[in-house]
C-alpha positions in Angstrom: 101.4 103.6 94.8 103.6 103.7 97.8 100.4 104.2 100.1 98.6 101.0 98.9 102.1 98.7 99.5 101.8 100.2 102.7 98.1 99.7 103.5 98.4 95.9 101.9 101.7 95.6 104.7 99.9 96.4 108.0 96.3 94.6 106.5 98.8 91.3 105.8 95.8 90.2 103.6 95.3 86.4 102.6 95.0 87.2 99.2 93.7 90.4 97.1 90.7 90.4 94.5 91.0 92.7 92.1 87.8 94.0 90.3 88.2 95.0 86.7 90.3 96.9 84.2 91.7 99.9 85.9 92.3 98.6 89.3 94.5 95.9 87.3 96.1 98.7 85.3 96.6 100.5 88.7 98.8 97.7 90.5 100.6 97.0 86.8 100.8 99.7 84.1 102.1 97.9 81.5 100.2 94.5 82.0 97.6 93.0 80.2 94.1 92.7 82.0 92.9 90.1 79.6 95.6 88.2 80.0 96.1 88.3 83.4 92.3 87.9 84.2 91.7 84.6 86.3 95.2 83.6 87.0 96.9 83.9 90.2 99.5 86.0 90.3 101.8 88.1 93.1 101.1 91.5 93.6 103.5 93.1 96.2 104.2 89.7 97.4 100.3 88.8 98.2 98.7 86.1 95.9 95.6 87.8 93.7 93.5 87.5 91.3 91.8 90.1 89.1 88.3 89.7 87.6 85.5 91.6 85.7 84.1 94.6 87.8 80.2 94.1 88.7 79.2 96.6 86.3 81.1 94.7 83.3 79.2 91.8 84.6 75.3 94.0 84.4 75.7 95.5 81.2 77.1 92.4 79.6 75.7 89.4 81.3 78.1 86.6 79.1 81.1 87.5 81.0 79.5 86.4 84.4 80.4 82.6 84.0 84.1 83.8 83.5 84.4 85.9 86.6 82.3 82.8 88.4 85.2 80.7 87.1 87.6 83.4 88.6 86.1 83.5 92.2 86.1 79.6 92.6 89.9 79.9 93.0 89.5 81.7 95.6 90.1 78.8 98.8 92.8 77.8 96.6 94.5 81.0 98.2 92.6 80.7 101.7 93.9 77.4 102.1 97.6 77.5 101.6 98.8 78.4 104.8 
C-alpha cells in the first residue's frame, strides 16, 4: 500500500475516482463499498470518490444512473482550489 501513497504523493492528483468494489476494498479493508459509494471522502489526504466499475455497469444496466449521479460530483472537487 506504501507504493500507491507514494505514487498518489509525486502525482499530487486533484481528486481520485475509484472504480468498483475491490479497488475500494484496496485503499480501506474494513470499509463498506455500498456505503461509501458516491460520497466524497479522503483517501491519503486527496478528496475521492468511488463508483461502480464499467463492467458492473454492462452486465447490470440499472446501476448506470447511480454511478452517473456519482461522476456529476466530480467539478465539485476540480473546483475547490
Amino acid at each position: 500500500m506504501d507504493y500507491i501513497k507514494d505514487e498518489i504523493k509525486l502525482v499530487n492528483p486533484k481528486f481520485i475516482l475509484g472504480f468498483g468494489a475491490l479497488t475500494y476494498k484496496a485503499v480501506f479493508p474494513e470499509g463498506n463499498f455500498d456505503s461509501a459509494r458516491g460520497h466524497i471522502i479522503k483517501t491519503f489526504a486527496v478528496d475521492s470518490i468511488f463508483t461502480y466499475h464499467p463492467n458492473e455497469l454492462i452486465t447490470d444496466t440499472s446501476l448506470k444512473r447511480m454511478a452517473w449521479e456519482d461522476l456529476k460530483k466530480i467539478p465539485r472537487l476540480t473546483l475547490d482550489e
